[in-house]
N, C-alpha and C positions, 0 to 999 in steps of 0.2 A: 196453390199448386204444391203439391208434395213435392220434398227433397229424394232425390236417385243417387242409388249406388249400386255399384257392380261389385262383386266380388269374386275373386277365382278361388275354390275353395275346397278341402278337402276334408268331409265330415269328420274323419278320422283322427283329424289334429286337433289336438286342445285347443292352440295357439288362435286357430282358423277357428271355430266354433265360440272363443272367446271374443273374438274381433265380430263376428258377424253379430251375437248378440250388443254387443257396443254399439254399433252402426244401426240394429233397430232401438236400440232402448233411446238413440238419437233422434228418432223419428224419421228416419228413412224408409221408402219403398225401397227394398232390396233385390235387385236381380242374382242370382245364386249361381254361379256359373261351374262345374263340378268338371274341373278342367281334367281327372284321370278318365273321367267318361267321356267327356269330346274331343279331348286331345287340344293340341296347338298348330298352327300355321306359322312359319317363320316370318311371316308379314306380320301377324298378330305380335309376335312375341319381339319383334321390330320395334314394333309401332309403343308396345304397352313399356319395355324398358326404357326405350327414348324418352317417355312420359314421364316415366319415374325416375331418370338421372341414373339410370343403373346400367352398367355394361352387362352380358350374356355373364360372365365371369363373377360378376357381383349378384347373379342373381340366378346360381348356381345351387342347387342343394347339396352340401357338400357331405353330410352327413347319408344320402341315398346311398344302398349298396353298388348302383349301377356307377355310380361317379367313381367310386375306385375301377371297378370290375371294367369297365372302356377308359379307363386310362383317361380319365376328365381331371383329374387331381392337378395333373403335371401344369404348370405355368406355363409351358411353351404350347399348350395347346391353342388354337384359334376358335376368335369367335364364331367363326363361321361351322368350324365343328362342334364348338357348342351347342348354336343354335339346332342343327341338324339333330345331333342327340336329343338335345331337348324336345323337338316335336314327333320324335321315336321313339323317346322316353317320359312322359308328359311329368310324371314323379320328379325329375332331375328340374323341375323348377320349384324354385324356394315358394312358402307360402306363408299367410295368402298376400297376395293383390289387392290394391280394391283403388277403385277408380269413383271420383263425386266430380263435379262444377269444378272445384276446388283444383284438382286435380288427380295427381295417381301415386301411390308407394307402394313397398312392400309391408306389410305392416308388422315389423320385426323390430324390437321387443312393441306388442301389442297395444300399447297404449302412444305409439307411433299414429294410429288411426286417426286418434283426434285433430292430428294438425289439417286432415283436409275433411274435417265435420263442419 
């Protein structure tokens, strides 16, 4: 039985394109999930930070233009606005994700991955 993994992923990042080849050179079947094209659900984005020990805030792009430009920067903002942004703005979540058996992180700095290969 092949090993699974999910990734949310954003061609465009190194960081994401270096972690997905890791996760095949592992021997995973990889589901590729290109979360700027399907966007988020705040149930998804619930459920996936719960898994990875990450609050909306931790798992925040902080470097996106939008995170300044709506006023995401500021600490008193709430998770619940976060979240909301985040499924408005699909960009404003950090990348990538990736989800095995194992469990789920962010996989930031990239060789993070390993621990749920």
């Amino acid at each position: 039985m092949a090993k699974k993994a999910t990734i949310y992923h954003n061609p465009k990042c190194s960081t994401s394109r270096q972690v997905l080849e890791m996760i095949e050179a592992a021997g995973y079947k990889v589901e590729v999930i290109e979360y700027l094209k399907t966007g988020w659900t705040k149930k998804q984005l619930k459920n996936l930070f719960a898994a990875a020990g990450l609050t909306p805030r931790q798992a925040l792009r902080t470097r996106a233009a939008e995170a300044e430009e709506l006023g995401l920067l500021d600490p008193k903002v709430s998770d619940a606005k976060l979240l909301e942004a985040m499924v408005e703005h699909p960009v404003l979540v950090e990348r990538p994700f990736v989800v095995t058996a194992k469990g789920a992180l962010l996989a930031r700095p990239k060789e993070k991955v390993r621990d749920i290969l």
